[in-house]
C-alpha positions in Angstrom: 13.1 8.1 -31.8 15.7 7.7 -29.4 16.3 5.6 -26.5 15.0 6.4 -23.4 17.7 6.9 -20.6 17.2 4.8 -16.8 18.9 6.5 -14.2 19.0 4.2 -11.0 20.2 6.4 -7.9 22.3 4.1 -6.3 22.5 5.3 -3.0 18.6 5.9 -2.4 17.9 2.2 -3.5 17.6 -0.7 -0.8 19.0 -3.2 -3.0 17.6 -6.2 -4.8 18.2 -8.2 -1.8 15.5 -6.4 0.1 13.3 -5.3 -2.6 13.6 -6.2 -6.1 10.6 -4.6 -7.6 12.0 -3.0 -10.5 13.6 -5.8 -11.8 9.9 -7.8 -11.1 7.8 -5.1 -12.9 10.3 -4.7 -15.8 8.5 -6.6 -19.0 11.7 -6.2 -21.0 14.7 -7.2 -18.3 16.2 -3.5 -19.1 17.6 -3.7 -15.0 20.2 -6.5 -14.2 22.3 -7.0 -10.9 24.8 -4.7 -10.3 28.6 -6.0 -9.2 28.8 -3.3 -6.2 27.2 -2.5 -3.1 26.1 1.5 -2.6 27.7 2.9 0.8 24.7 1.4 2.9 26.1 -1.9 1.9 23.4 -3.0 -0.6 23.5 -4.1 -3.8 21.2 -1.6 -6.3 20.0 -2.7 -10.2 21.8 -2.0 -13.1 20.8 -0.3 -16.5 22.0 -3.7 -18.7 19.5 -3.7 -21.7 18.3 0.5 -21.7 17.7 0.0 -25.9 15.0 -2.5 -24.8 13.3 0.1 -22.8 9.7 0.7 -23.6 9.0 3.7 -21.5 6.6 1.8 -19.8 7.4 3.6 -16.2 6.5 0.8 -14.4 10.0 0.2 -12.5 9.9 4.3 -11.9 6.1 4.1 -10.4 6.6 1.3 -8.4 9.8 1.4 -6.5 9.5 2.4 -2.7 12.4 4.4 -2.9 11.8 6.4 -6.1 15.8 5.4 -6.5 14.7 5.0 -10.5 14.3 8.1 -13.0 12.9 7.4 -17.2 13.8 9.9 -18.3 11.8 10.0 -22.0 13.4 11.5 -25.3 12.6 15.2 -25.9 10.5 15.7 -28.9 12.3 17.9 -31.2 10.4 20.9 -31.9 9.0 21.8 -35.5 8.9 25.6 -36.9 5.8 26.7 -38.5 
């Protein structure tokens, strides 16, 4: 099975200075601290560990914002 893929969208998020959450709810530390600010001057998450990922949704469900997408791998279809 492959990885899932974390999408943060920058520019929606509120920054971990003001919120956090999805770095809180995250039981595998996939979302670090990212080195820039998005263009309302905060400072979002960053995807640092995504192959620890366990599709768990929980930093998707809980953020404020919904600035965070899981996006799960596709389930390759079988022929008959």
């Amino acid at each position: 099975m492959k990885t899932p893929r974390v999408y943060i969208l920058k520019e929606a998020c509120k920054g971990i200075d003001d919120c956090d959450i999805c770095r809180f709810v995250c039981p595998k530390e996939v979302l670090g601290v990212s080195d820039s600010f998005n263009s309302k001057g905060f400072v979002p998450p960053e995807v640092v560990a995504e192959d620890s990922c366990t599709q768990c949704e929980n930093c998707m469900i809980f953020c404020p914002d919904m600035a965070i997408i899981v996006e799960k791998p596709r389930k390759k279809k079988t022929s008959r």
